[in-house]
matplotlib code that plots the C-alpha trace (Angstrom):
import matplotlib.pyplot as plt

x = [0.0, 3.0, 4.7, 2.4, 1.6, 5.3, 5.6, 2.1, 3.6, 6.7, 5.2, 3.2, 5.8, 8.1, 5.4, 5.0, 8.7, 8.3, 5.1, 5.5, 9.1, 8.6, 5.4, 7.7, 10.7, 8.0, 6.5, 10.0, 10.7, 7.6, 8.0, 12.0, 10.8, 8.2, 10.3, 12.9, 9.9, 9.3, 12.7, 14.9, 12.6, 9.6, 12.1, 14.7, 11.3, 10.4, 14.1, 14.4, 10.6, 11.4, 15.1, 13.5, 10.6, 13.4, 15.8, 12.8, 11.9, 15.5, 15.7, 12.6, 14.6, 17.5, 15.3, 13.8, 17.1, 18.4, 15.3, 15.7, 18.9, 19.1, 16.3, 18.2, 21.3, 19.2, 17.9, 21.7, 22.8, 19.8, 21.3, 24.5, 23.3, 21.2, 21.2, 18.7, 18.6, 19.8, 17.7, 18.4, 17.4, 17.2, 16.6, 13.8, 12.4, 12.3, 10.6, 8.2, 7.6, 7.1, 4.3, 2.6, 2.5, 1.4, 4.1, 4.8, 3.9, 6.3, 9.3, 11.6, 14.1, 15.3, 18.6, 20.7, 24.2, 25.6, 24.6, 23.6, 22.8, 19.9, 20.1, 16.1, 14.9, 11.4, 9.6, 6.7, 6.6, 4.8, 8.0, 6.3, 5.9, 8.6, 10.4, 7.4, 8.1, 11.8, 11.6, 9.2, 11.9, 14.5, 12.4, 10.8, 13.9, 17.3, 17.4, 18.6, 19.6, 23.7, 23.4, 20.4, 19.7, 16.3, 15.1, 11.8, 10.1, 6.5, 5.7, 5.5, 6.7, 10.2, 12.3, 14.5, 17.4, 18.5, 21.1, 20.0, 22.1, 21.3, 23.9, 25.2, 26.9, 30.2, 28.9, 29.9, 27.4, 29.0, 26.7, 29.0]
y = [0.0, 2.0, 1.5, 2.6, 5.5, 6.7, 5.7, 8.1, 11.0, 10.6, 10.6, 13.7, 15.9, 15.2, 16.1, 19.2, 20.2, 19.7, 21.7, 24.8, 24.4, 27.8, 26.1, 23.0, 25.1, 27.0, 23.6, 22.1, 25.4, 25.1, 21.3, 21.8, 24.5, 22.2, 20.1, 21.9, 23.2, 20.2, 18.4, 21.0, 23.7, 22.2, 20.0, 23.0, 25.0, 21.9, 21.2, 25.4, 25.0, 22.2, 24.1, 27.0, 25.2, 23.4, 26.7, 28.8, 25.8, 25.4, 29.3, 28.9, 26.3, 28.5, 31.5, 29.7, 27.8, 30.7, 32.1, 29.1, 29.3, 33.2, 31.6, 29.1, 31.4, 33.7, 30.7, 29.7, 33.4, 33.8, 30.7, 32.4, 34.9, 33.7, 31.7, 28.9, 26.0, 23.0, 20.5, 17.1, 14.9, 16.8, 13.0, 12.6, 16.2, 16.2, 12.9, 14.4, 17.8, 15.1, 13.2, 16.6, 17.7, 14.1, 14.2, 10.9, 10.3, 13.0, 12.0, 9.0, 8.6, 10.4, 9.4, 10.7, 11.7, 12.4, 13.7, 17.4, 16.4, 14.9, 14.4, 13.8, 13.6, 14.9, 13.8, 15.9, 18.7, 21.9, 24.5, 27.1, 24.7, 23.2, 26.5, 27.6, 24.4, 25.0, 28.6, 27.3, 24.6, 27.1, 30.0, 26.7, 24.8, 26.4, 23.6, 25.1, 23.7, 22.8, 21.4, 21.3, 20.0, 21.0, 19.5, 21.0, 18.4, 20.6, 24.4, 24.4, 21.1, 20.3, 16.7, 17.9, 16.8, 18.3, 18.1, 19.7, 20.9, 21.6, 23.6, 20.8, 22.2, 22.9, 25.2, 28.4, 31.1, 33.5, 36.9, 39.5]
z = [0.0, 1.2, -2.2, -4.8, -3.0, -3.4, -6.4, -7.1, -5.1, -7.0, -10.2, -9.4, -8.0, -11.2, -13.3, -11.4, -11.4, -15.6, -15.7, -13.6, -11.8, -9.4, -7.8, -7.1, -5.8, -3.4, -2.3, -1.5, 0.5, 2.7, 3.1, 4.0, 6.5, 7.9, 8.5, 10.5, 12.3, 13.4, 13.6, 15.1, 16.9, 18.2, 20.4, 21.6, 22.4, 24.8, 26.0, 26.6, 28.6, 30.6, 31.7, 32.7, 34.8, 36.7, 36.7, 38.4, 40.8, 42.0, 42.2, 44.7, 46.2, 47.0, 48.1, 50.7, 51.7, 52.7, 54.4, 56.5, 57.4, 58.4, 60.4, 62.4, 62.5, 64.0, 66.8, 67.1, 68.2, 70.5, 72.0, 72.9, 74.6, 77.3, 80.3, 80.8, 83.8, 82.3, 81.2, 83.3, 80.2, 76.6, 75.4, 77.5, 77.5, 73.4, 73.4, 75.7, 73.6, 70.4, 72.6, 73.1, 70.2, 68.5, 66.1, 66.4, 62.5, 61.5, 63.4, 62.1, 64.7, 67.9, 69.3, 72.0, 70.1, 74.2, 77.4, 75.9, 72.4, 70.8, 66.9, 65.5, 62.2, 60.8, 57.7, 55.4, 58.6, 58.0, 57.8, 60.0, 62.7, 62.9, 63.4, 65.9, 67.7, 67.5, 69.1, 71.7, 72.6, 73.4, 75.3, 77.6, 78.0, 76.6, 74.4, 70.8, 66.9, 66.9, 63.5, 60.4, 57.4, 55.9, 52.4, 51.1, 49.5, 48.9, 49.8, 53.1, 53.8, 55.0, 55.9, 58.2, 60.5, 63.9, 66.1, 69.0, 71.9, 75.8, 78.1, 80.4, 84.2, 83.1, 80.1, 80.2, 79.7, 76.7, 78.7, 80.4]

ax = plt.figure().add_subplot(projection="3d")
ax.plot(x, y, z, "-o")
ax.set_aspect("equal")
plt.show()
């Protein structure tokens, strides 16, 4: 079926070029710029789309990276400066803030790294929060972030991993 067609369309378009050879040289114009249309441009348009959409969505990414961690620099200073009563268990204490505030879906591990440090790990956790939670830790208890690592994986929504840290004894307070 294939075959006679060509041979048709062949027939046709050499008859054409001997009849009227400008119409043929216009027709084999538009079809050549057809088909670079479609070969060559239609898929760099696509490629370029699809680089920008993940270019803008890593720029978001980055934005709000570092909106999170002027954040948690900010925490980590107010840390410095004042004095809170140490915390006889920060391992205990944590898991008890967790229990109250019935994350126990969003958190995927909590382990004591030493006697004043606590490393936990949260999973899909409304940013705000987290970071609400966070501040509340520290004002209550002292206890404040040694170490993050934040991954957005929606808006909003964070995985994240703390160490956090509780002034032991023998801590010196850093206040004049």
């Amino acid at each position: 079926m294939a075959k006679p067609f060509y041979n048709n369309l062949l027939q046709k378009s050499l008859k054409l070029k001997q009849e009227n050879p400008f119409l043929f040289l216009i027709g084999c114009i538009v079809l050549g710029l057809l088909l670079y249309y479609l070969i060559i441009l239609m898929p760099l348009n696509q490629l370029f789309i699809q680089r920008q959409g993940r270019i803008t969505k890593e720029l978001d990414d980055f934005k709000w990276m570092a909106r999170a961690s002027h954040e948690i620099l900010r925490l980590q200073k107010l840390s410095l400066h004042e004095k809170h009563n140490p915390i006889e268990s920060p391992f205990a204490y944590i898991n008890q803030q967790i229990n109250e505030q019935s994350w126990s879906d969003m958190v995927t591990d909590v382990r004591q790294i030493d006697e004043n440090q606590v490393q936990i790990s949260f999973k899909s956790i409304p940013y705000s929060t987290l970071m609400t939670w966070i501040q509340d830790l520290y004002q209550k208890s002292g206890i404040f972030v040694a170490e993050a690592t934040m991954e957005r994986t929606d808006p909003g929504i964070v995985n994240a991993l703390f160490v956090l840290r509780s002034r032991g004894p023998d801590d010196k307070d850093t206040k004049s």
